[in-house]
C-alpha positions in Angstrom: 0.0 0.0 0.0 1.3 3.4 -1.0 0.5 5.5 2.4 1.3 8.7 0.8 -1.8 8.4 -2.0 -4.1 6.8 0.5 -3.4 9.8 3.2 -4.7 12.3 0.1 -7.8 10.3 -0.8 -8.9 10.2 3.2 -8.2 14.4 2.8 -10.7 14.2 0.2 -13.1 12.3 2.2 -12.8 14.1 5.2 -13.5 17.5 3.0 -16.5 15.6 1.7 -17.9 15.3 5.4 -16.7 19.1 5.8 -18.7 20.5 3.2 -21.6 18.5 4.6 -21.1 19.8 8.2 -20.2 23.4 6.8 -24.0 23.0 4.4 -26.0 21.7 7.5 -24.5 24.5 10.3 -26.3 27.0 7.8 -29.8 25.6 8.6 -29.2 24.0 12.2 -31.5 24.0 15.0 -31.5 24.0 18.7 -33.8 20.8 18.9 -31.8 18.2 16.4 -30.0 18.0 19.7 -29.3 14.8 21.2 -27.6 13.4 24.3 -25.5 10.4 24.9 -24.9 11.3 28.3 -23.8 14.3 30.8 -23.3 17.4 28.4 -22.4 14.6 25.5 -23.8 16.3 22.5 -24.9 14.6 19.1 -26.8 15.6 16.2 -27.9 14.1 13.2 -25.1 15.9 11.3 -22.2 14.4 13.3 -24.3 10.4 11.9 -24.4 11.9 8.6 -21.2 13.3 8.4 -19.9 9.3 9.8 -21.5 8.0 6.9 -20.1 9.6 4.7 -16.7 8.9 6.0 -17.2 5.5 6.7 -18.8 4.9 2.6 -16.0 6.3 1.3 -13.3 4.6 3.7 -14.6 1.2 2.5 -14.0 1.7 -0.9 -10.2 2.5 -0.3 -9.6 -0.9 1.9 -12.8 -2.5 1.6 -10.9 -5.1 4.6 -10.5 -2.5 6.8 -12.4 -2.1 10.2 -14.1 0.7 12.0 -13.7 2.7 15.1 -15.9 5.4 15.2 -17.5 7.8 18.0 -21.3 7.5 16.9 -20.8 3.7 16.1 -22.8 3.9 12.7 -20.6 0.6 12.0 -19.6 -2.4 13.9 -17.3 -4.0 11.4 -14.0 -4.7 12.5 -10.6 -5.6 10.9 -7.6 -7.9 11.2 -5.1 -5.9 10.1 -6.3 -2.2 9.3 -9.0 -0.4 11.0 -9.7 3.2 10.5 -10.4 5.7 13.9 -12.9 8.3 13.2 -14.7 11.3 14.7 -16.6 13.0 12.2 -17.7 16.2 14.1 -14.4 16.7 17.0 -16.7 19.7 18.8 -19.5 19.0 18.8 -21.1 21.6 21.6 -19.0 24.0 19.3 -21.0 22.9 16.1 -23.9 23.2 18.3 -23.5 26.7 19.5 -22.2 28.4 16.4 -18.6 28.6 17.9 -16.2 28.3 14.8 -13.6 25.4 15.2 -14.6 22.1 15.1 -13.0 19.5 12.6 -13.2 16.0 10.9 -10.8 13.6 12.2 -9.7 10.5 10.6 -6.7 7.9 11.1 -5.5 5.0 10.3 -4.5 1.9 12.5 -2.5 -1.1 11.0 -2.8 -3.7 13.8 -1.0 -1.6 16.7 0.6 1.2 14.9 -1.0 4.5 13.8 -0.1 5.2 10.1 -2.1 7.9 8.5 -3.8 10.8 10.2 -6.0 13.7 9.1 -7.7 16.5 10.4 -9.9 19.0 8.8 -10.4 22.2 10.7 -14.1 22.8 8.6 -14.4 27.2 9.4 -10.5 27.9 8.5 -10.8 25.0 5.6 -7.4 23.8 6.6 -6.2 20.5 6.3 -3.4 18.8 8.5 -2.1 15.3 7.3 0.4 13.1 7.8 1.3 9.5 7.6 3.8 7.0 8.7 7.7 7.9 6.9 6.3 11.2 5.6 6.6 15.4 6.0 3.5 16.2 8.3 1.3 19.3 6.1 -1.2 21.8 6.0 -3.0 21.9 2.7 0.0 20.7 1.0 2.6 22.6 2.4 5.3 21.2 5.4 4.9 21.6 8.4 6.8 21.8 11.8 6.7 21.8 15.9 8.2 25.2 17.4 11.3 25.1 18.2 10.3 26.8 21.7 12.8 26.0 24.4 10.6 26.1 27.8 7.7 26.1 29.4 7.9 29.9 30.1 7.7 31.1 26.4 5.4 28.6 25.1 1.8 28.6 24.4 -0.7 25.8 26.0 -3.5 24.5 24.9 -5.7 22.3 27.3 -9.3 20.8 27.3 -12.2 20.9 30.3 -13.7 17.6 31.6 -17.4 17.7 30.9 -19.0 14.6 32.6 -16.3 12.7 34.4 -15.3 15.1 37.6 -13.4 13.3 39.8 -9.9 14.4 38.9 -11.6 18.3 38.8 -9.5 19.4 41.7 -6.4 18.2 40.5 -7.0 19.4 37.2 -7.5 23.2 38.4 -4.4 23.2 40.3 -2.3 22.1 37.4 -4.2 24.8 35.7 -3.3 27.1 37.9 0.4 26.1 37.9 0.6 26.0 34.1 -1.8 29.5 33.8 1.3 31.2 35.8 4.3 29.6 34.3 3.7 30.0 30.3 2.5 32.7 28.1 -1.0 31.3 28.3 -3.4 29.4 28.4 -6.1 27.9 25.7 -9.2 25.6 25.7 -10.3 25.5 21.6 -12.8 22.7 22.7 -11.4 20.0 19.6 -8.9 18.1 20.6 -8.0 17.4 17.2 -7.5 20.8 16.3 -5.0 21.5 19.3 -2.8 18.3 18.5 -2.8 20.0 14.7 -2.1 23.1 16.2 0.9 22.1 18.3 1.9 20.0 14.7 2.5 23.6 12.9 3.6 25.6 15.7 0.8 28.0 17.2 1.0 26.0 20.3 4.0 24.5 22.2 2.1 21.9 23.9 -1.5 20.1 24.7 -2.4 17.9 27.3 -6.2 16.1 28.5 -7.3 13.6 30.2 -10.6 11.5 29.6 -10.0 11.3 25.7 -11.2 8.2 23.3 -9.0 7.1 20.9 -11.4 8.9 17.9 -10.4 12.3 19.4 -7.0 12.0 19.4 -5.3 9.5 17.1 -5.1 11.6 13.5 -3.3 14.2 15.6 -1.1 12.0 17.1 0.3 10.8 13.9 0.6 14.7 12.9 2.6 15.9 15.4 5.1 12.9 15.5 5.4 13.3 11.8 6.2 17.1 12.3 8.6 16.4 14.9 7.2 16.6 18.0 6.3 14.5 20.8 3.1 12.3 22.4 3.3 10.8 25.7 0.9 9.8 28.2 1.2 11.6 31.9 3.6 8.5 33.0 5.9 9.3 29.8 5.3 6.4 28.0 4.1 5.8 23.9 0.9 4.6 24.5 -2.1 7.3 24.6 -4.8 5.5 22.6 -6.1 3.3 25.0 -4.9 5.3 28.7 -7.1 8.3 28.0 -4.7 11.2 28.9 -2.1 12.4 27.1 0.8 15.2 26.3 1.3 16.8 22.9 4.8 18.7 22.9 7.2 20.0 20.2 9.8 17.8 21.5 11.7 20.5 23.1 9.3 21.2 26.7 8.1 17.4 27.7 10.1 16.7 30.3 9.6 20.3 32.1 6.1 19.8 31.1 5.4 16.2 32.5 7.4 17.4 35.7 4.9 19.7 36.1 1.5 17.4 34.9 3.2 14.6 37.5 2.6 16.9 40.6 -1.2 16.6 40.2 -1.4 13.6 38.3 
């Protein structure tokens, strides 16, 4: 399989499900809401939008699997299965605040290969896959080259339903808020990891994430030459629900930091 070709055909899919969510936002309504659970938002747009994804996925390895956040297919695969959000901010969407993306990777047995995000409002693109340059609608990209926590920018996310680590959480807040240049809460994590891929931010960190939220960016920012570790340090973030985004240069004073609370 040639990963570079395959990573542009999932950009074109993922701008398919963009112009859908981008159409439907024009005419959406208060009461297509649904809820999956505590302040756990879903519409019929983020299903459509899924579908579309998934349709045109299966034609490009029609063996593959599925992984998706509104579970519009069960099918699994042996070797490759593809991890998919199709609407990463949703309660954004929702309320008419302007970044939410598409978010799409791919998954050969254990290893991530391809990733793609698609910040909708902006219409830019961030993609990368395994052995390549990580871009943004087709041009290179590349972490900052930011030395320390001090002079770098942070992006975060809140916890929504699951509260028991709150107090922790807003004293590492607190620490971080007076240590950096500031701090930001974009509500997509895939847009933060593709925003610490080009540069804007230094570093991202959350805790209670699913796999579809996070595993496109993941393969963006190690492909642009930063850094993913979970809060113990280690490689694996898919499946441990928190995790650390960094350009490389401001883990280890970061994680110092994040181990304090956590």
């Amino acid at each position: 399989m040639h990963l570079e070709n395959l990573t542009k055909q999932v950009v074109d899919i993922a701008k398919q499900a963009g112009d859908f969510i981008r159409q439907e936002r024009k005419s959406f309504s208060p009461d297509k809401i649904e809820y999956k659970g505590l302040n756990d938002l879903v519409s019929y747009v983020d299903k459509g939008a899924e579908k579309i994804i998934v349709a045109g996925l299966e034609k490009l390895l029609p063996e593959s699997g599925f992984i998706t956040e509104e579970k519009t297919t069960t099918k699994t695969g042996e070797r490759y299965n593809w991890i998919i959000d199709p609407l990463d901010g949703t309660t954004n969407f929702i309320h008419g605040l302007p970044t939410y993306s598409v978010s799409i990777a791919l998954r050969e047995y254990d290893e991530l290969v391809v990733g793609v995000v698609y910040e909708i409002n902006l219409d830019e693109c961030f993609y990368a896959c395994k052995g390549s340059p990580a871009y943004l609608n087709g041009h290179p990209i590349k972490v900052s080259g930011v030395p320390t926590v001090g002079g770098s920018l942070i992006a975060t996310g809140f916890p929504y339903y699951d509260f028991g680590k709150q107090v922790a959480y807003i004293e590492l807040f607190t620490e971080l808020m007076r240590s950096c240049h500031g701090l930001r809460r974009l509500g997509s994590a895939a847009v933060d990891l593709a925003y610490t891929a080009c540069g804007r931010f230094e570093a991202f960190y959350e805790y209670n994430l699913n796999a579809w939220d996070i595993a496109a960016g993941v393969v963006i920012v190690r492909q642009a030459g930063g850094e993913v570790v979970n809060f113990k340090g280690g490689s694996e973030v898919l499946n441990t629900r928190e995790l650390l985004a960094t350009n490389g240069k401001i883990t280890q004073e970061t994680l110092g930091i994040i181990q304090k609370y956590f």
